[in-house]
C-alpha positions in Angstrom: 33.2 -22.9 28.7 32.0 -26.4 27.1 28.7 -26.5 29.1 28.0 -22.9 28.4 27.9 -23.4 24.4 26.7 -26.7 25.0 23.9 -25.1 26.5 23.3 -21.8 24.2 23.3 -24.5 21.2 20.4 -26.8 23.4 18.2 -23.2 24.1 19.0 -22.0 20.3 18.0 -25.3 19.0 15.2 -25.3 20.7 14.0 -22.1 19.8 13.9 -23.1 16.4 11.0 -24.4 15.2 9.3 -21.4 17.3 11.3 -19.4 14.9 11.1 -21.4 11.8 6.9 -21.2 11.7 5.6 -18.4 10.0 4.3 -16.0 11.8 0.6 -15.1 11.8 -0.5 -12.3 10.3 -1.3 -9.5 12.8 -5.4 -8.9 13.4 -6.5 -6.5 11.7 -8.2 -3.5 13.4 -12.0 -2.5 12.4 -11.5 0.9 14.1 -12.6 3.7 12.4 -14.3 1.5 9.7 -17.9 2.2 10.9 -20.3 1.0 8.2 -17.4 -1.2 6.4 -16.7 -3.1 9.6 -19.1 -6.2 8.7 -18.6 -6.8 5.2 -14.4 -6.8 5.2 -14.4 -10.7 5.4 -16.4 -11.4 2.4 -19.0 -9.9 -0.6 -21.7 -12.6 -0.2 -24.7 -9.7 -0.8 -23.1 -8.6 -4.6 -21.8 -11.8 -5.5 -26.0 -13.1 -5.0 -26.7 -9.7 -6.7 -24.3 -10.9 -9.8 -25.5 -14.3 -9.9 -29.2 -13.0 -10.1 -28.0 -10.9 -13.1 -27.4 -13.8 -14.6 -29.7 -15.4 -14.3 -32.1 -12.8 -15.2 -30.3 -12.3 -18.6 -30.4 -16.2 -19.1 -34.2 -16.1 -18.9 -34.6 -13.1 -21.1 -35.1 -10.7 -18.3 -32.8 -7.8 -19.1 -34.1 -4.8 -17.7 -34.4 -7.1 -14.4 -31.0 -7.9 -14.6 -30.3 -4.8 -14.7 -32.5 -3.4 -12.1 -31.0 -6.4 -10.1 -27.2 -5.0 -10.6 -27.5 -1.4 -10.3 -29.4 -1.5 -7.2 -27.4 0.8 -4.4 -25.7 2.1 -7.6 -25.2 5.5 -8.9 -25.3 4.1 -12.1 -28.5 2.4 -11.8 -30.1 5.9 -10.5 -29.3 7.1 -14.6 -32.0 5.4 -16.1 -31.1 6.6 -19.8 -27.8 4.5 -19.0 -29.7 1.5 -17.9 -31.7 1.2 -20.6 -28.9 1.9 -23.2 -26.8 -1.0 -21.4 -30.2 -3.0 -21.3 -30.7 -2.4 -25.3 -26.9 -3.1 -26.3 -27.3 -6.4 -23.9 -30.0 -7.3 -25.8 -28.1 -6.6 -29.0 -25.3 -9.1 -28.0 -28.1 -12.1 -27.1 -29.0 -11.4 -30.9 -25.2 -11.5 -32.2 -23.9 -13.8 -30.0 -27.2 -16.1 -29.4 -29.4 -16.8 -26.4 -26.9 -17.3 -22.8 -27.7 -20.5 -21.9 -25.4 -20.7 -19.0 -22.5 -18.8 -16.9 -19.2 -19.1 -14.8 -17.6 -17.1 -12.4 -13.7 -17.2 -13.2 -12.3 -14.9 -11.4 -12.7 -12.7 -8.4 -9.7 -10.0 -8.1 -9.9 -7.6 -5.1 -8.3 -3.8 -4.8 -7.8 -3.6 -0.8 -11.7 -4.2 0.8 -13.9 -2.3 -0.8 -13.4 -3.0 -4.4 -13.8 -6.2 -6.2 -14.0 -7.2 -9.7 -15.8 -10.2 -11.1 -14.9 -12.2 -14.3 -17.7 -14.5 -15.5 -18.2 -16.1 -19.0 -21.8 -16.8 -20.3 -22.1 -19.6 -22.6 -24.4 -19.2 -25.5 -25.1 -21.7 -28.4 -22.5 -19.7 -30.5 -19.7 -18.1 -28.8 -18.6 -17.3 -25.5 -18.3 -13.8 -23.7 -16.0 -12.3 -20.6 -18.0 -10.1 -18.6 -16.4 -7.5 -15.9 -18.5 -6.4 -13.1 -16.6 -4.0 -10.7 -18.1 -3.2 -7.5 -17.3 -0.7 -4.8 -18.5 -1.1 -0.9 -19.7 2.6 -0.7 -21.9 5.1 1.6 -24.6 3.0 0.1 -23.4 -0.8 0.6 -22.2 -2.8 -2.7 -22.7 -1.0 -5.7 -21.6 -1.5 -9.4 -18.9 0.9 -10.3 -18.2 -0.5 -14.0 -19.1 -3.1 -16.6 -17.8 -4.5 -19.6 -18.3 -7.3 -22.0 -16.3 -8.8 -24.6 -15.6 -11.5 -26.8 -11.8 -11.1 -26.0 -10.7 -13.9 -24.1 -7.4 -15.0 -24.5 -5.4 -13.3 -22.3 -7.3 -14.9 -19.7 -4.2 -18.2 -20.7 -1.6 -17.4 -18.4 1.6 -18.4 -19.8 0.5 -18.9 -23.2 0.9 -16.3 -26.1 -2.1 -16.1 -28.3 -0.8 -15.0 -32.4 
């Protein structure tokens, strides 16, 4: 009876660290994904799209910023939208002063097709938080939604702002 238990202990033991590692996460499938398939690992084409908005803004180029963003987008096929996003954009450079530079902070994903994008632009005066969210559609990446704010704070995790 000894070497029996003696034995189920040596196996068990040995077993463990088999046990113990964490097991890998199973692969996913691409079936049935079609179109989708290639761009589940990663959102390289909307994040260079987002960067050249940026850009674009920081060297006074607006409407190309836009143009830039919207492309793929049903938003950017509603040109009276466009250029009243363009105009209010425009409005904030004039508030908030000339954006000098930017910073992505944040990049928050809803499943694989949906991503949303915090940046702040830094201008001489004041900082903003812009929200791009962007959708993998029929189309390929396209902006869904936008925002921008001077509300930043709860951006502090832990801390409570008064």
């Amino acid at each position: 009876m000894f070497p029996r238990i003696l034995l189920l202990l040596i196996l068990g033991l040995g077993a463990s660290p088999a046990q113990d590692a964490a097991p890998s996460a199973p692969a996913r499938s691409a079936t049935g994904l079609g179109r989708f398939e290639k761009t589940l690992g990663g959102e390289r084409e909307i994040r260079d799209r987002v960067e050249t908005f940026f850009k674009n803004i920081e060297n006074g180029n607006t409407k190309d910023a836009f143009t830039a963003l919207m492309k793929g987008s049903p938003l950017g096929e509603n040109t009276e939208s466009v250029d009243k996003l363009v105009a209010e954009t425009q409005d904030i450079v004039k508030t908030y002063g000339a954006i000098r530079d930017h910073e992505l902070i944040r990049i928050s994903r809803l499943g694989s097709r949906i991503i949303r994008f915090t940046y702040f632009s830094y201008s001489d005066n004041y900082p903003l938080k812009w929200e791009i969210y962007c959708f993998l559609g029929k189309s390929g990446w396209q902006t869904l939604d936008f925002s921008v704010n001077n509300k930043f704070t709860e951006l502090f995790e832990g801390e409570k702002t008064k």
